[in-house]
Structure formats: C-alpha cells, structure tokens
PADO-341610 format. One record per residue (C-alpha): residue number from 1; x, y, z; residue in one letter. Coordinates in steps of 0.2 Angstrom, whole numbers, padded with zeros to 4 digits. Example, Ala and Ser with C-alpha at 12.3 -4.5 7.8 and 13.67 -1.06 7.14 Angstrom:
> 1:0062:-0022:0039:A
> 2:0068:-0005:0036:S
***
This chain:
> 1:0173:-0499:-0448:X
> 2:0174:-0489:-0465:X
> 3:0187:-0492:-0476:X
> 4:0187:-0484:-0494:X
> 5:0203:-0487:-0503:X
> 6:0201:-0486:-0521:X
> 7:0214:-0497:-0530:X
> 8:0221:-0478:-0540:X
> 9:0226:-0475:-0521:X
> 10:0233:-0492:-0515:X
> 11:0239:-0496:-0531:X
> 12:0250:-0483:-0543:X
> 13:0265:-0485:-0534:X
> 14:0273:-0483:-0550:X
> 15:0268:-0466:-0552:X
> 16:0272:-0463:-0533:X
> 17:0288:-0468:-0534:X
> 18:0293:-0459:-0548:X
> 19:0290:-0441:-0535:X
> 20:0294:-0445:-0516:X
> 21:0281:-0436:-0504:X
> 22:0284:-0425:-0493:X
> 23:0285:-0429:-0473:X
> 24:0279:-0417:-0461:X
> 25:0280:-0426:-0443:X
> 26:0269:-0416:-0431:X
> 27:0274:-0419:-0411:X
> 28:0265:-0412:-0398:X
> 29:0271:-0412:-0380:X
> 30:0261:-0419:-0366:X
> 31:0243:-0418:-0374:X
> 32:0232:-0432:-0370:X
> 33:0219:-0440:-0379:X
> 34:0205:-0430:-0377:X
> 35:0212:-0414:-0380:X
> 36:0207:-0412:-0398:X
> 37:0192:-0410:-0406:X
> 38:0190:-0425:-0416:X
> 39:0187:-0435:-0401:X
> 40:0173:-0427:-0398:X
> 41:0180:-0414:-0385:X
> 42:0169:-0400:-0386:X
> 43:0179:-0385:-0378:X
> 44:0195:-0388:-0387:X
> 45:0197:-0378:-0404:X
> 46:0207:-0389:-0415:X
> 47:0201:-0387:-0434:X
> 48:0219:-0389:-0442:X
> 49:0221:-0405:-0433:X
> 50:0204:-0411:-0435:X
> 51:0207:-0409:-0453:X
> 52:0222:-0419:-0455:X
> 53:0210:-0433:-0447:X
> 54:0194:-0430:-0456:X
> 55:0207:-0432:-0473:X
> 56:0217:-0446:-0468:X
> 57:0216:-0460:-0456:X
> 58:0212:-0460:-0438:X
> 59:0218:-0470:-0426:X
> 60:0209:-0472:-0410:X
> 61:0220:-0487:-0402:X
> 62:0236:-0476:-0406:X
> 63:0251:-0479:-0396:X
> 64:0267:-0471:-0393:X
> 65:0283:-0484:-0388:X
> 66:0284:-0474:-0370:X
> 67:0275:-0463:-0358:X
> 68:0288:-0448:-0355:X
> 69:0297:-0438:-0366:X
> 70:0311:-0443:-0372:X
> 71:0311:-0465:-0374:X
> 72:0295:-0459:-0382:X
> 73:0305:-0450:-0395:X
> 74:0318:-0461:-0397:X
> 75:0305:-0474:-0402:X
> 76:0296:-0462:-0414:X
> 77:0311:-0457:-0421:X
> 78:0321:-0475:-0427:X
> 79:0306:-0489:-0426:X
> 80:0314:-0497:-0413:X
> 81:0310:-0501:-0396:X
> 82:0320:-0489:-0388:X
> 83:0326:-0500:-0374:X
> 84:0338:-0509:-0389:X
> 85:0350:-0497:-0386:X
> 86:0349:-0493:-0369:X
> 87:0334:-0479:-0366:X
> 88:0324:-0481:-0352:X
> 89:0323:-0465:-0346:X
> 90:0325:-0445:-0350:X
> 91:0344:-0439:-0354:X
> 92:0349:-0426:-0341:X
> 93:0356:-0409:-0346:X
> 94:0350:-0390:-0351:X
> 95:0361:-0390:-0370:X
> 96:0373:-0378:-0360:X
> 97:0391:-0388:-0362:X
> 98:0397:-0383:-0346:X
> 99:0380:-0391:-0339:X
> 100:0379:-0409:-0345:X
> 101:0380:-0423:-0330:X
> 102:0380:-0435:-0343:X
> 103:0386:-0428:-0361:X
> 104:0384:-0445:-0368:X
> 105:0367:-0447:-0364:X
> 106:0357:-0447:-0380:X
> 107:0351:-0457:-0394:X
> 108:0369:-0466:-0401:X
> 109:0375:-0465:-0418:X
> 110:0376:-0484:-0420:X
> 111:0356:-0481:-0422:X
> 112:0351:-0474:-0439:X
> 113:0336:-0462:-0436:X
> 114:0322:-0457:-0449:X
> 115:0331:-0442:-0454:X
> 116:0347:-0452:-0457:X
> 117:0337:-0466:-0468:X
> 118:0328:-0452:-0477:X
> 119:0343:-0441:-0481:X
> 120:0352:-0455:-0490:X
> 121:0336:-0457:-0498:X
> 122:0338:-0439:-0508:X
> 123:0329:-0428:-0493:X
> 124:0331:-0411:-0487:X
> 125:0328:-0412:-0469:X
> 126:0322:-0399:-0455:X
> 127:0321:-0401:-0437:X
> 128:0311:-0386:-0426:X
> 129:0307:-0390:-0409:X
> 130:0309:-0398:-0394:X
> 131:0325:-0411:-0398:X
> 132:0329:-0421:-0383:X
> 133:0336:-0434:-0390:X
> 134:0356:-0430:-0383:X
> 135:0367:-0415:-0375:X
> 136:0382:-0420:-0383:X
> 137:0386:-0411:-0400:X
> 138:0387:-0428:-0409:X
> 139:0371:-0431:-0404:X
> 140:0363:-0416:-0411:X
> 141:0352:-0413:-0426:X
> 142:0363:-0408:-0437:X
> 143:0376:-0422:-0435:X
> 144:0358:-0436:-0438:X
> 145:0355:-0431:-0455:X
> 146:0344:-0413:-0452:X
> 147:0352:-0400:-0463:X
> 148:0343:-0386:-0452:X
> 149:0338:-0385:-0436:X
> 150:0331:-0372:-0426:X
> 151:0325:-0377:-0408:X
> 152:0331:-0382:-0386:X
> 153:0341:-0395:-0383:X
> 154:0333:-0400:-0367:X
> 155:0317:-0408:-0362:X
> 156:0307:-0391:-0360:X
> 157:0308:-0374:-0362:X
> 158:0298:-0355:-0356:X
> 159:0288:-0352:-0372:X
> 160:0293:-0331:-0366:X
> 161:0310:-0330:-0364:X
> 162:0328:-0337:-0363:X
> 163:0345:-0331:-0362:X
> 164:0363:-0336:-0369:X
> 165:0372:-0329:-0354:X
> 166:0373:-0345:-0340:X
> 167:0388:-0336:-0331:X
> 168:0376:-0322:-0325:X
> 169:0367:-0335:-0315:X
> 170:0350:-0336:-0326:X
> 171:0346:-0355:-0332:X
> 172:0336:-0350:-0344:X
> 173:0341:-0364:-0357:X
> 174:0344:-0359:-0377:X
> 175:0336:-0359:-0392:X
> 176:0348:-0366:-0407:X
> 177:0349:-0361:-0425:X
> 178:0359:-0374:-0431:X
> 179:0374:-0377:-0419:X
> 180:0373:-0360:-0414:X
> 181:0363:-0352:-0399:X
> 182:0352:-0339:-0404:X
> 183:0354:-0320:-0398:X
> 184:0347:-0317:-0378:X
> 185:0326:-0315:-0380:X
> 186:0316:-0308:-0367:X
> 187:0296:-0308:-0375:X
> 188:0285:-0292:-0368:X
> 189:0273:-0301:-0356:X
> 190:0259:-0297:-0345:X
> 191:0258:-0305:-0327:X
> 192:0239:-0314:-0326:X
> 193:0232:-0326:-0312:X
> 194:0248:-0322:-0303:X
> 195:0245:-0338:-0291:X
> 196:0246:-0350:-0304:X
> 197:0262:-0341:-0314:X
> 198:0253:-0338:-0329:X
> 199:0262:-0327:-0342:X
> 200:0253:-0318:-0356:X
> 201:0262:-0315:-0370:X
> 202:0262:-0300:-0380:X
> 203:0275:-0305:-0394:X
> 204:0291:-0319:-0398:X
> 205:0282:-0334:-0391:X
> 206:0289:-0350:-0396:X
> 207:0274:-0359:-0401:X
> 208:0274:-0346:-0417:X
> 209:0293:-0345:-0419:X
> 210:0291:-0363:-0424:X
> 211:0279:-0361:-0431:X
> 212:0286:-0348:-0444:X
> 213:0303:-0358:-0445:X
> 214:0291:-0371:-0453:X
> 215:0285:-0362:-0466:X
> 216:0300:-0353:-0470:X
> 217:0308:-0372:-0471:X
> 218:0293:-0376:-0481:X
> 219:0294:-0360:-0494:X
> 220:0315:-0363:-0495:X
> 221:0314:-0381:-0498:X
> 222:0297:-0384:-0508:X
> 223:0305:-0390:-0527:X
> 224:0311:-0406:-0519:X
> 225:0307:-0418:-0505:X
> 226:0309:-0412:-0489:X
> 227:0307:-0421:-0470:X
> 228:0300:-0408:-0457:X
> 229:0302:-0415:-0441:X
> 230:0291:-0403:-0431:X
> 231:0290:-0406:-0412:X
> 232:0280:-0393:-0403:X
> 233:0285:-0392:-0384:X
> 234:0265:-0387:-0382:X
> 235:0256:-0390:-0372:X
> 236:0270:-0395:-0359:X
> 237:0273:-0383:-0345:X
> 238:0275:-0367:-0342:X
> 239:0257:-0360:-0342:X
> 240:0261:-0346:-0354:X
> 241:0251:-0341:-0368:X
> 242:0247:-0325:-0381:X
> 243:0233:-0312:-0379:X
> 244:0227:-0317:-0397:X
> 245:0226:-0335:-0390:X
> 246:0215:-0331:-0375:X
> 247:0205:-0320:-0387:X
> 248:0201:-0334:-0399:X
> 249:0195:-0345:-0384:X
> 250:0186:-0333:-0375:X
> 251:0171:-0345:-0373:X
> 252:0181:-0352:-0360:X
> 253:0185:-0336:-0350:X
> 254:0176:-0341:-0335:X
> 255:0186:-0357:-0333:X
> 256:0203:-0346:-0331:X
> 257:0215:-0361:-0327:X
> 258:0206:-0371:-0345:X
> 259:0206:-0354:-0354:X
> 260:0223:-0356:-0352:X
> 261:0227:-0373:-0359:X
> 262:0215:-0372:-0371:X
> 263:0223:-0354:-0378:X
> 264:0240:-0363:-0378:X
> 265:0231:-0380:-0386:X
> 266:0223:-0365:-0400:X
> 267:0242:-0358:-0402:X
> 268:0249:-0375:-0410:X
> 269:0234:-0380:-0419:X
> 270:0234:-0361:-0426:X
> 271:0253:-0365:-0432:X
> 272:0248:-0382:-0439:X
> 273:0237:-0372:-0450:X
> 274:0245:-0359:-0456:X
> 275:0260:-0374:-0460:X
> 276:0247:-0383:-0470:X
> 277:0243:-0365:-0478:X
> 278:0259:-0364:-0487:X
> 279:0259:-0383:-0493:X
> 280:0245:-0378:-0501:X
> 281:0254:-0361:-0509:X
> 282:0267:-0370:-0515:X
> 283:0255:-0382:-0523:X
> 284:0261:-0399:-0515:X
> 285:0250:-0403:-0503:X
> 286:0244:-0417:-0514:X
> 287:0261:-0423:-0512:X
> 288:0265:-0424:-0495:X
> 289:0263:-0437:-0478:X
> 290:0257:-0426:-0462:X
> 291:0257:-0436:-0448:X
> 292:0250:-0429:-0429:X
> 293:0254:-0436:-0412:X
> 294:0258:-0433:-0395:X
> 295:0273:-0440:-0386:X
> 296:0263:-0447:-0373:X
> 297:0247:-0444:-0362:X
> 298:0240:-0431:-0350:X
> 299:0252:-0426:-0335:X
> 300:0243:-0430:-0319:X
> 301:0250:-0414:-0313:X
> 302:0259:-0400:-0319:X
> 303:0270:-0387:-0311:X
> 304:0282:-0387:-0297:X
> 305:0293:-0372:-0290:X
> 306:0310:-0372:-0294:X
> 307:0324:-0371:-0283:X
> 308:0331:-0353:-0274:X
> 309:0345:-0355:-0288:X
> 310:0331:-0354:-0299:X
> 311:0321:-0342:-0293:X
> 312:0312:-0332:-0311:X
> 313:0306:-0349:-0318:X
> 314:0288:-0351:-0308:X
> 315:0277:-0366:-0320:X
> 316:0261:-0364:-0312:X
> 317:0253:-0378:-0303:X
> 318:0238:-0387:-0312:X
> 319:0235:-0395:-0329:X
> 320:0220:-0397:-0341:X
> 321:0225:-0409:-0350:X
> 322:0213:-0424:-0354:X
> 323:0214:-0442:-0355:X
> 324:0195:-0443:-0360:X
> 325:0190:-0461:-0351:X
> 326:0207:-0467:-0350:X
> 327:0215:-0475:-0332:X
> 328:0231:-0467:-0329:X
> 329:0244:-0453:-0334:X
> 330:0260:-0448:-0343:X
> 331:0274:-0458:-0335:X
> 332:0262:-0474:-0334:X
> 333:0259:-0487:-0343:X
> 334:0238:-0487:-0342:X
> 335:0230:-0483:-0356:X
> 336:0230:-0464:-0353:X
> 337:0250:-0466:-0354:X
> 338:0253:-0471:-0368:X
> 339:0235:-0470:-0380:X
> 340:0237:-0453:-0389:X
> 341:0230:-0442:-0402:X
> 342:0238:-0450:-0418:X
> 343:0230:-0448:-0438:X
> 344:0239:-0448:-0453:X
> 345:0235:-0437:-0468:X
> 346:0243:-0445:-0486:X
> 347:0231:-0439:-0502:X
> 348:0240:-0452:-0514:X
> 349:0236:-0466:-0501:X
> 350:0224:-0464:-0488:X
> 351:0206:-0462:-0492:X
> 352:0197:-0448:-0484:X
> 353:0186:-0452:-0467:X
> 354:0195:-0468:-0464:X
> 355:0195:-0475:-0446:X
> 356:0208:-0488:-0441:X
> 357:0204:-0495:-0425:X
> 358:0217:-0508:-0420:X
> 359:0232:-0506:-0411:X
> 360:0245:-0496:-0421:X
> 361:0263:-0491:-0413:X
> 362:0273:-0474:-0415:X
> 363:0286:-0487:-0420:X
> 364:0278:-0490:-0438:X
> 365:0281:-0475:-0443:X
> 366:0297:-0474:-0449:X
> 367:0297:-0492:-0457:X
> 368:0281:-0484:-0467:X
> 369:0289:-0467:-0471:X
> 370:0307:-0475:-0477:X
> 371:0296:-0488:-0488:X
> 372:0286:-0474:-0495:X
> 373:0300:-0463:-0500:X
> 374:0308:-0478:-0508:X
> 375:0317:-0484:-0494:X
> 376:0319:-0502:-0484:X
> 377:0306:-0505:-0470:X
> 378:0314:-0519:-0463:X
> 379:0329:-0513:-0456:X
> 380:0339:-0498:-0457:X
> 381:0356:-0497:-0464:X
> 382:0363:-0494:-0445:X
> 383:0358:-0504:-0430:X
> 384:0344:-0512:-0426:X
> 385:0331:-0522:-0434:X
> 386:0314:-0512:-0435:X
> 387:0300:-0515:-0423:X
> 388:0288:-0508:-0431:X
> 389:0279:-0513:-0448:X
> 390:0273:-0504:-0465:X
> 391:0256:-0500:-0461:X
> 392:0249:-0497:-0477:X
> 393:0245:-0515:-0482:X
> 394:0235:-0515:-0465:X
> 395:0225:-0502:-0469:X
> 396:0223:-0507:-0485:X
> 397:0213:-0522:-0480:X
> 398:0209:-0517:-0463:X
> 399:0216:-0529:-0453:X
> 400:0225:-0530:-0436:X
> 401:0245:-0531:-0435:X
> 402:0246:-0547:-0427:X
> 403:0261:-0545:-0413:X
> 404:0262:-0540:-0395:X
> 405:0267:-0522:-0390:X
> 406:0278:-0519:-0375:X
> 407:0283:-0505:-0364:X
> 408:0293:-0503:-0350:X
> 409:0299:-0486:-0339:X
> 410:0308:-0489:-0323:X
> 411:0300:-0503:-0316:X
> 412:0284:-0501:-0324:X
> 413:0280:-0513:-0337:X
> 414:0263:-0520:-0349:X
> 415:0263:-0531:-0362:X
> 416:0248:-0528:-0375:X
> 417:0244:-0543:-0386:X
> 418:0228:-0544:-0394:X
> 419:0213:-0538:-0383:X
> 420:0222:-0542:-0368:X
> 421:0235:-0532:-0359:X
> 422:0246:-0537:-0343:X
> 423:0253:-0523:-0333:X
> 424:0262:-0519:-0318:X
> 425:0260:-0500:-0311:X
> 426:0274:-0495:-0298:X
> 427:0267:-0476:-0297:X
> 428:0247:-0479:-0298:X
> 429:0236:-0489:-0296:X
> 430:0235:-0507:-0285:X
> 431:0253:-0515:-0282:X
> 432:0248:-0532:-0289:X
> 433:0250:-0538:-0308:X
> 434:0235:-0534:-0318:X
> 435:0226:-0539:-0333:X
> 436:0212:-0531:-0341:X
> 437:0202:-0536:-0356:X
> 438:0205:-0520:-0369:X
> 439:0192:-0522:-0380:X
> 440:0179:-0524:-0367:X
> 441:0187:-0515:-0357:X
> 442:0196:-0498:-0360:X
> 443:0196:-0488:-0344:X
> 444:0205:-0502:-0334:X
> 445:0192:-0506:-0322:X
> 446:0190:-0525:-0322:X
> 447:0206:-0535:-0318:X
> 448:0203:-0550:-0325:X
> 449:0219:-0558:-0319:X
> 450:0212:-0573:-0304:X
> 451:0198:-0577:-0319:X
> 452:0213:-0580:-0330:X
> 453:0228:-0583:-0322:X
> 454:0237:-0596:-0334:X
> 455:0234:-0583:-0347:X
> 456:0240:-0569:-0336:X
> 457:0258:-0581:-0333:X
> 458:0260:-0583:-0352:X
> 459:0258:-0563:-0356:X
> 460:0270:-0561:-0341:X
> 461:0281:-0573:-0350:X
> 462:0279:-0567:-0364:X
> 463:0286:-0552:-0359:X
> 464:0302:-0559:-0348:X
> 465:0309:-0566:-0361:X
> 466:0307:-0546:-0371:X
> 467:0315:-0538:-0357:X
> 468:0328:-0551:-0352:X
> 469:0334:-0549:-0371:X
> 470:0337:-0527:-0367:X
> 471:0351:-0520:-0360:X
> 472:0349:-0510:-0345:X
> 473:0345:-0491:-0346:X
> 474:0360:-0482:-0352:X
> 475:0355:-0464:-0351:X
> 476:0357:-0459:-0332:X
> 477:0373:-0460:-0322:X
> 478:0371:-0478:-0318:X
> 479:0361:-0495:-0325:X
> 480:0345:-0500:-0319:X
> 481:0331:-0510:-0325:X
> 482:0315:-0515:-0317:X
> 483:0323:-0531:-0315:X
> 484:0335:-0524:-0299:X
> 485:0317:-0521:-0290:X
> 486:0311:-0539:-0296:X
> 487:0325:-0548:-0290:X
> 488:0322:-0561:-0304:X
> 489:0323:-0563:-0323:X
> 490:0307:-0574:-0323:X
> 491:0291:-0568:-0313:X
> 492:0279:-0579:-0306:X
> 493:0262:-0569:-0307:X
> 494:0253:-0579:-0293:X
> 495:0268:-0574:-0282:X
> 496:0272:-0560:-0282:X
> 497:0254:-0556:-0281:X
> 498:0252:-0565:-0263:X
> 499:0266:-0553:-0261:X
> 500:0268:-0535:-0266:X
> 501:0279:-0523:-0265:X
> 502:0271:-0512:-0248:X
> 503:0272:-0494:-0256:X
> 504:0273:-0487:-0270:X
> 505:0287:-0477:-0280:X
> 506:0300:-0492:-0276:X
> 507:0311:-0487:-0292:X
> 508:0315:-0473:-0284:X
> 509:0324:-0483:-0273:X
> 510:0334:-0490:-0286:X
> 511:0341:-0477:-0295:X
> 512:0359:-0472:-0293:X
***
C-alpha cells in the first residue's frame, strides 16, 4: 500500500480549523461492491464516483454497521452501534400518519445524530433522500438538526410517481418538503419490457429531483458550512429509469435487464456530478469532505408483487446488482452484506490515489466528521459513547484500527477481529457456526472453524459478552433478539455445531 500524506495536509490544522469544511455524505441504496467502476467493473459507467476515489482514499475492506436498510443508517448516522438503542431491524410505516403501526419506531431523540452534533457546531444542514430513520414527526429531519429537508419517509419509493391523496385508495407513499407533502406527481413514462415492470421515464424522475435539490441546497448555502446529507434511494427497486439514461449506456442494450440497472446506476453517478459541478462554481470544492457509500450490499433478489390492495405498484423481478467475489447478500452478514463501495474525498487532508486497505466501519464517520469540523469524537453531547474512531490518524500512518467489529440482524450474527471473522448465517449458507480466515480468505470458502476451534470459542465469546450488553430490538411491535432462537446468553461453538438448527429462516419464527 501507497500512502502519500504530506505533513501541509496532515498537519495545518490551524489553518483548517480557522474554515470548517464542507460535508457532503453520499448514500446509495442497495448497490453492492462491484457496481462501480473503481473496482474494476467494466460495464458500469461511474466517472463521478470514480473520481471521488481516484482524489481521495479508497477503502477496499469498507464496512457498513448492518446489512439492511435502515439499522445500517442508524449506524451511519450517530457512530454508534445501532443495537445501543434498540435497532435491530427496519421501522415499519409509509410517512402517511394515519398509516403508522408503530409511530415510535425510529432513531430516539436520546441519541444525538451527525446533523444534531454538526448544527451546534455552526452548520447549515440538508437532508434529500430516502430518510428512514422514524415515522413519527419527532423523529423527522427537521426536528434532528436538518434545516431543509426534501425527500420519503419510508424505506423506498417509485422513482415515477406518488400521490398525496391515500383516502382514494393509492399507497403511493409521499415526497416531503420540509414537513410538508409535496403536490400529487404522476412522471410521463413509457411502458418497456412489460414482464419484468420496467418503467421508462420521460420526465420528474426522482433520482434528478435530488439531485437538483442538492445543488439548489449547495448554491443557497455555499458562504458558510453546510452538511448535505444525500441519500439516493438508487439503485433500490423499482426497475424504472430515463430514456437519457438508457441512452448513455447503450453498450449494454443487448443485456435489457443490465441495461437497466446500469442506466439507473448512470442516473445517480450523473447527479453526483453535476453536485460536484456546483462545488466547484462556487469555488469550495477545495473545502469540502465528500464521502460515498452504500447502505449495504447487493440484494439477492429484487422485486415481488404487491398485494390486490396494491395493484399499480409492479417492481419487477430481477437484480443486477454485484457483489464482485463476495459470499452472500444484503440482509446477511457474509462479506457481500456488509462490504460496500466506500471512498472519501477531503483535499486539505487526504492525498490523491491513497488506498487504505484495513477494515474501516461506517461507524467512524461521524467521530471523524464532528473532530474535523471542530467538534468532540469521543462522545456526542446526547447518548452513547461513539463506536467508531477518528480515522485520520490511521491513515496518516497507515495503520489498522485495532478492535473487533460486530453485527447482528435478527438472529444473524459475525464478529470481525483482526483477519479472522466468526459468523453465524440463519438465511444462507450452512447452519453451523463458521470461521473464515479474511485475509487469506475473502470469498468465505474455507471454514477454518475444527482447525481452530479454541479460537472460534473465544471470538464467539467475544461477541456474547457485545450482545448480552444490547437491549433487545425496539423497532417492530414486540422485542426479540437472536438470543430468543439461542436459548442462551453464552454459546458453546462445539455444541451447537453437533446440533443445528434443521432449517433455515428460524427468526422468522420468533417475531411477534
């Protein structure tokens, strides 16, 4: 590995200090590793995002705290393992107020998130996007320190069309401008590849509404220090995309079901640009943090049919999406999971064409942000400890963080500590614990675990005593925790490998 700081960027935190940077957080929906170009995927057209890799810092063992959506974003989003204050799983609910099962279900107010630390800090904040962090209006965006917010509620969302008006039985769910819903919008689309529900889309897609929220944020707000939170719901179902899109991937034309994805994939990066355009207009690019990831890894399948009650919102039924060599999916805890895009672009501190290629969690994000803007990345002023670490002096001498990570959905659960990671797949894969050797082994081929099995029991230790210190998942109708499943606070690895469970999909069994 190449690292090239030189000691004007490491160093002159005086001068640094003296102008906060900018923060634009980029988050992508359901894109999996391989799905960019700087990973060496040839059919993917991403030179925006490429570029904020080629300037900054890749990571190629970057991980997010969770494998779906939303715990992944509560991670991202306060530095703190998500299962602190109860998230284990998606909140329910369509940002309708009449349609919330659980209205409390969200990220709590006793939790200070990024935009909360940041705003006390001196910074104008924006949130565009996919939100999914709470249905209550409480939980909002505009009551956790974003002075504009323009985006869903919910955990997805037609990139075509939505409507304000539930009562005449359409669930299409609403965009927000601030804490108001935005006027009914139904985008002029073309009907293509009618057996896999693609739309074609000749005009308000949502990929370029946030597009140009983002730069209208950026232009309103670039003579002081902003926070642009900007969370794409691309490349997450539905298979709708533009005409201009296909048209720019038009290599792919033969491949109709990757034309697709690829043409949404385009759509976003395209966006990305033209955000990264208007930085450099208002002459601040020099001065400002962007940050790309994903929210978790490939789905292994996409698309399903909604209910009669729901009968306008067909989401196709196949994905494109890559994990490049990575075991597993979004929603488990392999490697294709929970290892995603993630690079870092930050001119007054990050050389050019550096390559950081330890683990790194989504969790150090906020710690590195808050210290850079002048903050405290130890612990934020409500809540929890963080996590998650300043990463700068890391970089700086290219060395590893030396900790375990942990994740845990459901029953699920894998410890990562060092090279070597435990896991235990409910969903995939075989029904014993396994252990694999990272570093030698990044696919997940070779369990190691009966050539190792006093160092599979201490990992698995290890980890107990993480989970047995979390409360149980707050953010469905009832508590669970993997631990219901177990039967026991304290696994015995050679046990309950003599003895597994028979099938697979056993949470599902445990959920109220």
């Amino acid at each position: 590995m190449k690292y090239l700081f030189s000691l004007f960027f490491l160093f002159n935190f005086a001068t640094f200090a003296d102008k906060q940077p900018n923060i634009i957080l980029i988050f992508a929906d359901d894109m999996g590793y391989d799905d960019v170009g700087y990973h060496g995927n040839k059919r993917i057209i991403t030179p925006n995002i490429d570029s904020i890799a080629e300037q900054g810092v890749q990571f190629s063992q970057g991980y997010v705290s969770a494998s779906v959506c939303g715990p992944s974003r509560a991670g991202l989003l306060t530095g703190v393992y998500q299962q602190r204050f109860g998230c284990g799983e998606n909140p329910n609910g369509s940002g309708y107020p009449n349609q919330m099962k659980y209205p409390m279900a969200g990220l709590p107010q006793s939790q200070s998130m990024i935009s909360e630390e940041l705003k006390t800090l001196g910074y104008t904040n924006g949130m565009i996007g996919k939100w999914h962090m709470g249905f209550d209006m409480s939980l909002r965006p505009n009551q956790r320190g974003y002075d504009f917010f323009y985006g869903f509620i919910n955990g997805s969302h037609d990139y075509t069309e939505w409507t304000q008006e539930f009562a005449k039985g359409k669930s299409r769910w609403p965009i927000f401008r601030n804490e108001e819903m935005e006027p009914a919008n139904k985008a002029q689309y073309i009907d293509v590849f009618k057996e896999k529900g693609v739309k074609v889309v000749d005009e308000n897609y949502l990929t370029d509404l946030f597009t140009d929220e983002a730069v209208n944020f950026i232009d309103r707000n670039a003579d002081k220090p902003f926070f642009l939170y900007l969370a794409y719901n691309a490349v997450h179902h539905p298979w709708q995309t533009t005409q201009h899109a296909l048209d720019k991937t038009a290599h792919l034309k033969d491949d109709k079901n990757y034309h697709v994805f690829a043409s949404m994939v385009y759509a976003m990066d395209e966006g990305i640009g033209k955000v990264m355009k208007k930085l450099k207009e208002k002459n601040i690019d020099d001065n400002t943090i962007i940050i790309f990831l994903s929210d978790n890894g490939s789905p292994q399948g996409q698309g399903i049919e909604h209910s009669p009650k729901d009968p306008n919102r067909h989401r196709g039924g196949f994905t494109m999406s890559s994990t490049g060599i990575f075991r597993g999916y979004k929603g488990d805890t392999y490697e294709g999971g929970i290892r995603v895009p993630f690079c870092i672009k930050w001119p007054q501190q990050i050389q050019k064409g550096t390559k950081y290629d330890m683990p790194i969690s989504a969790l150090d994000l906020q710690p590195t942000l808050v210290k850079a803007a002048g903050g405290n990345d130890k612990k934020p002023q409500k809540g929890f400890a963080y996590d998650g670490v300043d990463i700068l002096p890391y970089l700086k001498e290219d060395k590893e963080i030396k900790r375990s990570l942990f994740w845990r959905r459901d029953t699920d659960y894998a410890i990562r500590k060092g090279d070597w990671k435990l896991q235990w797949n409910d969903a995939h894969g075989p029904l014993t614990i396994t252990l694999f050797n990272i570093k030698e082994d990044p696919e997940e081929r070779s369990n190691l675990i009966k050539q190792h099995p006093e160092l599979a029991q201490q990992l698995q230790n290890e980890f107990d005593t993480w989970d047995n210190s979390m409360p149980d998942n707050e953010w469905w109708g009832g508590p669970w925790n993997r631990l219901r499943h177990m039967n026991t606070a304290e696994i015995n690895v050679a046990q309950f490998n003599q003895n597994p469970p028979k099938a697979h999909n056993a949470r599902k069994k445990i959920r109220k």
